[in-house]
C-alpha positions in Angstrom: 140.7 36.7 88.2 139.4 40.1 88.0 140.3 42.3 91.7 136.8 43.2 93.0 136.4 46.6 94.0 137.0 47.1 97.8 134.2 47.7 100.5 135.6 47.2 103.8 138.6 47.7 106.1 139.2 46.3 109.2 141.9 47.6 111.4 144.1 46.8 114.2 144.2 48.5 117.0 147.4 48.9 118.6 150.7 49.4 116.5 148.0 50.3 113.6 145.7 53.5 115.4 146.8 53.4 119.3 150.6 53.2 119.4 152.7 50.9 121.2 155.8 52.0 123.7 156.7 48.9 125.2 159.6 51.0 127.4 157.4 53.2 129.2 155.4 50.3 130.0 158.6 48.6 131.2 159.7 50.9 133.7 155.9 51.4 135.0 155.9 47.8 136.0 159.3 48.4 137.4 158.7 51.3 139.1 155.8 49.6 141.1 157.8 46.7 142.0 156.4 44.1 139.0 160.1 43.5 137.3 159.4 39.6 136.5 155.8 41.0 134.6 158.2 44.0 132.9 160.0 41.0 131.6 157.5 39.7 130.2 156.4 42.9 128.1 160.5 43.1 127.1 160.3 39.6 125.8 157.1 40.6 124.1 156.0 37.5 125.7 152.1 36.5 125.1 151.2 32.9 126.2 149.8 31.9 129.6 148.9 35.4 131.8 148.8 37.9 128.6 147.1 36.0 126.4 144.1 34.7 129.1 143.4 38.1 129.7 143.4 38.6 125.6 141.1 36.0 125.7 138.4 36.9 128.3 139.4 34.0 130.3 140.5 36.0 133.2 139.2 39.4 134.4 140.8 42.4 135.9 140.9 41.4 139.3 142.1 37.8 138.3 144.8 39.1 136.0 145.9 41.7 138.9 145.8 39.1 141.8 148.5 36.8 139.1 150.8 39.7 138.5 151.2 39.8 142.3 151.3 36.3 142.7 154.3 36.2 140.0 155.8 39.3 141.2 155.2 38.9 145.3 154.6 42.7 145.1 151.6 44.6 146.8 150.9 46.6 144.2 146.9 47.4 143.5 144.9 46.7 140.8 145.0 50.6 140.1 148.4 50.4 140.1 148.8 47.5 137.8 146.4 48.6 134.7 147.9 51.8 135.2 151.5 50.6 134.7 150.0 48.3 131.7 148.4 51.2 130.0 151.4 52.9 130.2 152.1 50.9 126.8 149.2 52.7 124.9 149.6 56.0 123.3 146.8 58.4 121.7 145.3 58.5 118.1 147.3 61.3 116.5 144.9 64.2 114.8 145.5 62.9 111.5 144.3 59.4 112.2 141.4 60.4 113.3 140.8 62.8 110.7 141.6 60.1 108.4 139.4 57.6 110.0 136.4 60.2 109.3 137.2 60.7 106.1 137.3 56.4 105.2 134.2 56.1 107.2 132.2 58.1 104.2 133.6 55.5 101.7 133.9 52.4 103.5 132.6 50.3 106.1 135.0 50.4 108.5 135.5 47.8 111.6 138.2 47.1 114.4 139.7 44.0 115.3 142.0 43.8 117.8 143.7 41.4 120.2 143.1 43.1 123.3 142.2 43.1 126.9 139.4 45.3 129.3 142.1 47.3 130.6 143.4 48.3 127.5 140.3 48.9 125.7 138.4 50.9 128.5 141.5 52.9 128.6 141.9 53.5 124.5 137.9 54.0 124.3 138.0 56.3 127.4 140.8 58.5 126.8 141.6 58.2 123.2 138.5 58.1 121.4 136.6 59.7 123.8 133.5 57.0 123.8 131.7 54.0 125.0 131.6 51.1 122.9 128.0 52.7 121.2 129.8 55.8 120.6 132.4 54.3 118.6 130.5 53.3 116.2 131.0 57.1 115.2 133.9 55.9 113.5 133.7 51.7 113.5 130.3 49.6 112.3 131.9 46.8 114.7 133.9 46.3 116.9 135.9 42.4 117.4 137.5 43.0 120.9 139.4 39.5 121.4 138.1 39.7 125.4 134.4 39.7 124.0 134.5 37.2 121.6 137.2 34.8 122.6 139.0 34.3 119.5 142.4 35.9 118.9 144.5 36.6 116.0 146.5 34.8 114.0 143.7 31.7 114.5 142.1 31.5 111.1 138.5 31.0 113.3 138.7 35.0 113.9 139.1 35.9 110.5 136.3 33.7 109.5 133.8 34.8 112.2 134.4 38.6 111.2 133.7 37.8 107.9 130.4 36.0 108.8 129.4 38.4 111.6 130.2 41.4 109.4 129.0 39.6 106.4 132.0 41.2 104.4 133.8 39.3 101.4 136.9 38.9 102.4 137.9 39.7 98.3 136.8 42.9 99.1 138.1 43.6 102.2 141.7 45.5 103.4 142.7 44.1 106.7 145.8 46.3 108.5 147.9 45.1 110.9 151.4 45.5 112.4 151.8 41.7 112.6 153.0 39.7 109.4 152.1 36.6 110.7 148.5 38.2 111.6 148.2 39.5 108.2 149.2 35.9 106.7 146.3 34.1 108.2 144.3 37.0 107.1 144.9 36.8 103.3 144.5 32.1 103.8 141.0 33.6 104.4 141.0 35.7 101.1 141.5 39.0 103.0 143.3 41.6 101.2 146.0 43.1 103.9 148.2 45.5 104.6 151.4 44.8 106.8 151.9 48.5 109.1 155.6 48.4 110.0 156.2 52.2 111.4 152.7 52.5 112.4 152.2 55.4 110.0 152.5 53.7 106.5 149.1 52.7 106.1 147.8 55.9 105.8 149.2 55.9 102.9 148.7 53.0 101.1 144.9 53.4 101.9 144.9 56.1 100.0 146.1 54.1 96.8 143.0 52.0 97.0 
């Protein structure tokens, strides 16, 4: 079958453009008293409290009041999300640059299994925007919070593709998870697997 000529790319957000230091983010919880929730983050840990908060089935305040419920710690909501955004760091230059450059080429959407602390905080402070704004560099954005479907279920992968109305076939999805980019490529995806968090910068070029 002959490769068709590619369109779209869809990335991930963290790991992929926002990085990931799950040690700082460690001794922030542990620092304000949340050790049992730092465990969680050092067992990369995402079912039950994590993943409802992914999900949209909790909000902020909800997800706070459980970390002190689990912890028995006082700490404040401001506290918490600022000890769990203490696992983001910034777009470096290049990415950005880089993004700018794709966006001339390609449509270009973000999908990304995250939560309202974490994106108000990587919209805020490291793309500098609201959600309209980032459309500067992103058509779309699939926030897992907003639409209730998280990655790897097949279902997300599907309702991009029909939202976006993207062929998959032509289509380069980047992620830092292999078993993400699996379930990407059942749907027809093309994909990329970003191990160092760099990588893909390069093999986007190839295309």
């Amino acid at each position: 079958m002959e490769k068709k000529e590619i369109k779209n790319i869809v990335f991930d957000l963290g790991g992929v453009l926002v990085g990931l230091d799950s040690q700082r983010c460690i001794r922030a919880f542990e620092e304000i008293g949340c050790g049992k929730v730092a465990g969680y983050v050092r067992d990369h840990r995402v079912e039950d409290l994590f993943l409802e908060q992914e999900l949209g089935r909790i909000s902020t305040r909800q997800f706070c009041d459980e970390v002190r419920r689990i912890c028995c710690c006082a700490a404040s909501d401001e506290q918490i999300s600022w000890a769990w955004n203490e696992l983001l760091s910034p777009v470096s230059d290049e990415k950005f640059a880089l993004l700018e450059s794709l966006s001339g080429k390609y449509r270009l959407f973000l999908l990304s299994n995250t939560n309202d602390i974490h994106w108000q905080k990587s919209a805020t402070d490291f793309f500098h925007c609201d959600d309209v704004k980032c459309r500067k560099y992103f058509e779309q954005l699939f926030l897992s919070y907003e639409i209730h479907l998280a990655k790897p279920q097949r279902e997300i992968f599907e309702y991009v593709r029909d939202t976006a109305g993207i062929v998959p076939e032509e289509t380069v999805f980047i992620d830092d998870s292999l078993t993400n980019c699996m379930s990407a490529a059942a749907v027809g995806y093309v994909t990329i697997h970003e191990t160092s968090g760099t990588d893909w910068m390069k093999e986007i070029l190839k295309l």
